[in-house]
Each structure stands twice: as structure tokens, then as C-alpha cells.
N, C-alpha and C positions, 0 to 999 in steps of 0.2 A: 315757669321755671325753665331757664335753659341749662344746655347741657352743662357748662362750665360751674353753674351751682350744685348740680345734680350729685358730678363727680366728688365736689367738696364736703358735699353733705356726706356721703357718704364715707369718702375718706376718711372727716370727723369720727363719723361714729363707730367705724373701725377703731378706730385712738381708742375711744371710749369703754370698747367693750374689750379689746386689749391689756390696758391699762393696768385694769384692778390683777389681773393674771398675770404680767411680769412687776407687779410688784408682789406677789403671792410667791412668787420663783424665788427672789434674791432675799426674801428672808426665810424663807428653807434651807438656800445656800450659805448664810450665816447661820446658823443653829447645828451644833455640832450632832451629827448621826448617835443612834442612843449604843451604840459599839461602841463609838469615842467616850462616849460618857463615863461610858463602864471604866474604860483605860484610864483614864485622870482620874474614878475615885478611887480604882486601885491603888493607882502613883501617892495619889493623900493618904488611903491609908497605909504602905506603907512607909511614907513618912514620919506620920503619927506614931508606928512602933521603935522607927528608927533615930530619930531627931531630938536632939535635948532643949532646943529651941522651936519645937512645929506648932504654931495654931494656926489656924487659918488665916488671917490676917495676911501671916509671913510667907506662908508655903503657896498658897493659891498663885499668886502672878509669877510665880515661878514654876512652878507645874504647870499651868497652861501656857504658855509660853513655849513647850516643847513639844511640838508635832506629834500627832498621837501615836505615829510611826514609829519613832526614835523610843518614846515610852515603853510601846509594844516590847520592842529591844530589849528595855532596862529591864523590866518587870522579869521578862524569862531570865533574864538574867542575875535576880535578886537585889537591882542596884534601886539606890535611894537617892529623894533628891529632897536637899536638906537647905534652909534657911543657916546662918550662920553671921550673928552682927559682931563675933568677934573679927571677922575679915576685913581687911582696912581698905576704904572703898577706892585707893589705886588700884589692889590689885584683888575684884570681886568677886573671881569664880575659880574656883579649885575644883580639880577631881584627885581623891583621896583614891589611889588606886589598889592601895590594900585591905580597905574595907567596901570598896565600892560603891563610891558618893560621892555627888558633885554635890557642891557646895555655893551657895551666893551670899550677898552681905545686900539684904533684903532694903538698905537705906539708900543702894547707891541707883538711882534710875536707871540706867545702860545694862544694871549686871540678867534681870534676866532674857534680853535681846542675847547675849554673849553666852547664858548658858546655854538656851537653844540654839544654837549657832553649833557651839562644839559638841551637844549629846548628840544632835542629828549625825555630825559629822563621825563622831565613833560610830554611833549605830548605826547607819550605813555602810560604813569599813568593817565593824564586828570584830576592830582591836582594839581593847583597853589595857591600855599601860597600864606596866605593876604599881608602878613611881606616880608620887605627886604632882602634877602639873597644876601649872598656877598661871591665871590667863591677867593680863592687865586692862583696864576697863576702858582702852581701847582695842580689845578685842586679841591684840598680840601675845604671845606667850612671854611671860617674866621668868629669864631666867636666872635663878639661884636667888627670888625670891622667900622672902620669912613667913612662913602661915603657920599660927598656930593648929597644933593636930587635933584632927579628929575624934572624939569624944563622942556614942553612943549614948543612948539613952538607956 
């Protein structure tokens, strides 16, 4: 065996025994930490007490969708994140600033990319308007857009 095969062999088996351990890495790194977990079942439940439209179904790709950070946020702050199909899917995501709840229209595919987009963005700022803001489901604000109000459960 010369050295030229020696080196390859061995290289291979480096590959080999490598392998199995950065694929053991990257699905670690996909599986949310069990702190996150805890943060999104909060988020759902309080959903659940808040939402007059919440099952699972609705509320889940909307909740996870939002950075566990920005939740962290909500949560101390008593805010909710609420499905809503009565929202017309131009304009999909609302925050209800006097009850404290963003709101999506769970039919429209973009809306919860758009509500994680703007919860991250207040809860990183750590101001939330008193007023309704009403996002367009291109992401832009609509203004003096019509959203039916929010209704508690």
C-alpha cells in the first residue's frame, strides 16, 4: 500500500467516524431548548384563556412562528396571541393595543411570517402602541384600515 492510499484511507475514515456526530449536532440545533418549550406552551395557554377562536390547529403556526424572545416579552407582559378568521386576508395581522393582542387570520399563508416580524420588532423596542395597528399582508402598515374589534373569550 502506498502512501497516497494510506493518506485516503484514512481520510475516509475520518469522514466516517465524523459523520454520525455532525449529523447528531444539527438536529440538536433544530429541536427547540426545553426553556423554549416551556415559552410557547405558556403562549398557548394563554391563548387558550384569551381567544374566542383558539385550538390548536389555529393558534400553533402562529405561536411558533414568534421567536421565543419576543414571547418571553409578551408573556411578562400579559399579551396574547390570538387566531382571528374574521380578519380579511389583505389585511392579516393586527395588534389590538388596548387589550393587548396581536391578532392573524390563520387562512392567509404570509400572516404568521408578518406577525413574527412585528412581535419581535415591539419586543425588542418594549413599546406597544395604545391604538390598533393593522399590518397588510405585505408586511406594510394599513392605514385607516376596517378590522373588526376584538372580542375576548
Amino acid at each position: 500500500m502506498n502512501c497516497k492510499s494510506r493518506i485516503l484511507g484514512c481520510s475516509l475514515g475520518l469522514l466516517f467516524l465524523l459523520a454520525p456526530h455532525a449529523d447528531a449536532q444539527k438536529r440538536r440545533a433544530q429541536q427547540q431548548p426545553p426553556k423554549d418549550n416551556a415559552t410557547y406552551t405558556a403562549a398557548l395557554a394563554r391563548s387558550a384563556e384569551t381567544c374566542p377562536e383558539h385550538s390548536e390547529q389555529r393558534t400553533r403556526p402562529g405561536v411558533v412562528a414568534v421567536p421565543a424572545a419576543a414571547l418571553k416579552v409578551l408573556e411578562s407582559r400579559g399579551y396574547a396571541l390570538c387566531p382571528d378568521t374574521r380578519l380579511d386576508t389583505t389585511t392579516p395581522v393586527v395588534w389590538y393595543g388596548k387589550q393587548g393582542v396581536f391578532a392573524w387570520n390563520p387562512a392567509s399563508a404570509g400572516a404568521p411570517k408578518i406577525l413574527a416580524a412585528q412581535a419581535a420588532a415591539y419586543a425588542r423596542s418594549e413599546e406597544f402602541p395604545s391604538a390598533t395597528v393593522v399590518w397588510k399582508s405585505n408586511g406594510k402598515l394599513a392605514e385607516g384600515a376596517l378590522v373588526p374589534s376584538f372580542r375576548k373569550r
